[in-house]
C-alpha positions in Angstrom: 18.4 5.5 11.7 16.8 5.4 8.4 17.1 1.9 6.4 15.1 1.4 2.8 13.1 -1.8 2.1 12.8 -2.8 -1.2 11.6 -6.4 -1.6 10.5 -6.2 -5.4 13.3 -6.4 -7.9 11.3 -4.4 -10.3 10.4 -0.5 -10.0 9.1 1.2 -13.4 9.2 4.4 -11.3 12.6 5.6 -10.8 14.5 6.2 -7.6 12.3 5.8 -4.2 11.7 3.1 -1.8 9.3 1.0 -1.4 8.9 1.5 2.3 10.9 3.1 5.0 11.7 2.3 8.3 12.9 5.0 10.8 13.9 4.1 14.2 12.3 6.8 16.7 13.6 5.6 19.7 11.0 3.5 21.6 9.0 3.0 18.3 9.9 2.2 14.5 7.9 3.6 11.6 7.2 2.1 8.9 6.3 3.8 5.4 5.4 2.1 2.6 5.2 4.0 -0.5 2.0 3.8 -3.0 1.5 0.8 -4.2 -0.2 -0.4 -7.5 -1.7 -3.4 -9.1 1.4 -4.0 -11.5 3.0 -7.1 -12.8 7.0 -7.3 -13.0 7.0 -5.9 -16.6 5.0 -2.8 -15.4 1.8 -3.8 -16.9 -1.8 -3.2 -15.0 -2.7 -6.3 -13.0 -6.5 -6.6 -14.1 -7.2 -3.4 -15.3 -10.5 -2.0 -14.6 -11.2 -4.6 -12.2 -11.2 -2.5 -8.5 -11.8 -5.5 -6.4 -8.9 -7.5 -7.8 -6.7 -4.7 -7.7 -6.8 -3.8 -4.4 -6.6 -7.3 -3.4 -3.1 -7.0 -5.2 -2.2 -3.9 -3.4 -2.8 -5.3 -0.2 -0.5 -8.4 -0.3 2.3 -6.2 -2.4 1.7 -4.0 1.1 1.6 -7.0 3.3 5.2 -7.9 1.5 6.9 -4.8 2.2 5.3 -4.4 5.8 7.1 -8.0 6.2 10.2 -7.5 4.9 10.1 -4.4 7.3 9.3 -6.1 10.7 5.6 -5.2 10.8 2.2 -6.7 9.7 -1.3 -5.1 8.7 -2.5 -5.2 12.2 0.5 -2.4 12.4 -1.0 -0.5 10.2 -2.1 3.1 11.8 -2.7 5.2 8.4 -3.8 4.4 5.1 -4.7 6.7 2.3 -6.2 4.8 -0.8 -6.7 6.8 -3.7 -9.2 5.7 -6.2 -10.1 6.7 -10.1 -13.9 6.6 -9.9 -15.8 7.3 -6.2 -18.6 5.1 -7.7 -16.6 2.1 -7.2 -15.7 2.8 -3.2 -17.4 -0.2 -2.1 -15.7 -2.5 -4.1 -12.4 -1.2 -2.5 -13.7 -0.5 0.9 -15.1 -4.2 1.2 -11.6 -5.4 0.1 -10.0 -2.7 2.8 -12.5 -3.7 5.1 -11.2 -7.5 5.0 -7.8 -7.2 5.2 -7.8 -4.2 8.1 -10.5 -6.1 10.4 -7.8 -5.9 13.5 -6.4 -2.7 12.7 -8.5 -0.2 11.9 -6.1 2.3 11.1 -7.0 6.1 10.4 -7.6 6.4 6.9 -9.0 8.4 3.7 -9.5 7.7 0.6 -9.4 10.5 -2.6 -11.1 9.7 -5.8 -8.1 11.0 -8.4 -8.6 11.6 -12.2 -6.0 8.5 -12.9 -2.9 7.0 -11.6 0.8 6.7 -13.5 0.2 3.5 -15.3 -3.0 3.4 -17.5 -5.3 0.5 -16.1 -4.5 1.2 -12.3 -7.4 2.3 -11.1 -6.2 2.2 -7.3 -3.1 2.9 -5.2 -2.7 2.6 -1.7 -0.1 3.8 0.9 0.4 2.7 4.9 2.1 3.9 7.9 2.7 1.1 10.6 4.0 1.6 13.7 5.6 -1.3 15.6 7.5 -1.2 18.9 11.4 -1.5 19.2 12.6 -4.6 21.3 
């Protein structure tokens, strides 16, 4: 079974989900799409500002992990993409914080720049979380 969670009211993107779940049996995953530091109206939450940015992400992912059944310490993958490498630190010391338990499997990709000007970071998960 397949069921699409979509906790925000707003999307400036279109039609896809916000995360996924799919029931595999013993096990659900959980997929959140790429999440960006916007604000309802589809404006850049601090633009140019990586550490507040990803702090953003991480409780826009934290919401849709919820509304899903799972929590960060679910988390198994994350791929944060980033549009300057310079800044890594800034986001890895954010990442670092809010995946202390989990320590998923991760990457991060510097990218020349995101769909909304002033995003300078989007992040995706996979969680795993056990069926009852």
């Amino acid at each position: 079974m397949i069921e699409r969670i979509n906790p925000f009211s707003f999307g400036a993107f279109g039609h896809y989900s916000q995360g996924i779940k799919i029931d595999l049996g013993v096990k659900t995953m959980v997929l959140v799409a790429g999440q960006l530091a916007i604000n309802e109206d589809s404006s850049p939450f601090a633009p140019g500002d990586f550490t507040a940015q990803t702090h953003f992400i991480f409780e826009r992912i934290s919401t849709v992990l919820e509304a899903s059944g799972a929590t960060l310490e679910d988390v198994v993958k994350a791929l944060v993409f980033i549009t300057d490498a310079s800044r890594y630190k800034e986001v890895s010391d954010v990442r670092n914080q809010y995946f202390e338990k989990a320590r998923p499997a991760s990457a991060v990709v510097e990218i020349s720049d995101t769909i909304i000007e002033g995003c300078n970071v989007e992040i995706e998960v996979m969680a795993m979380i056990d069926n009852p």
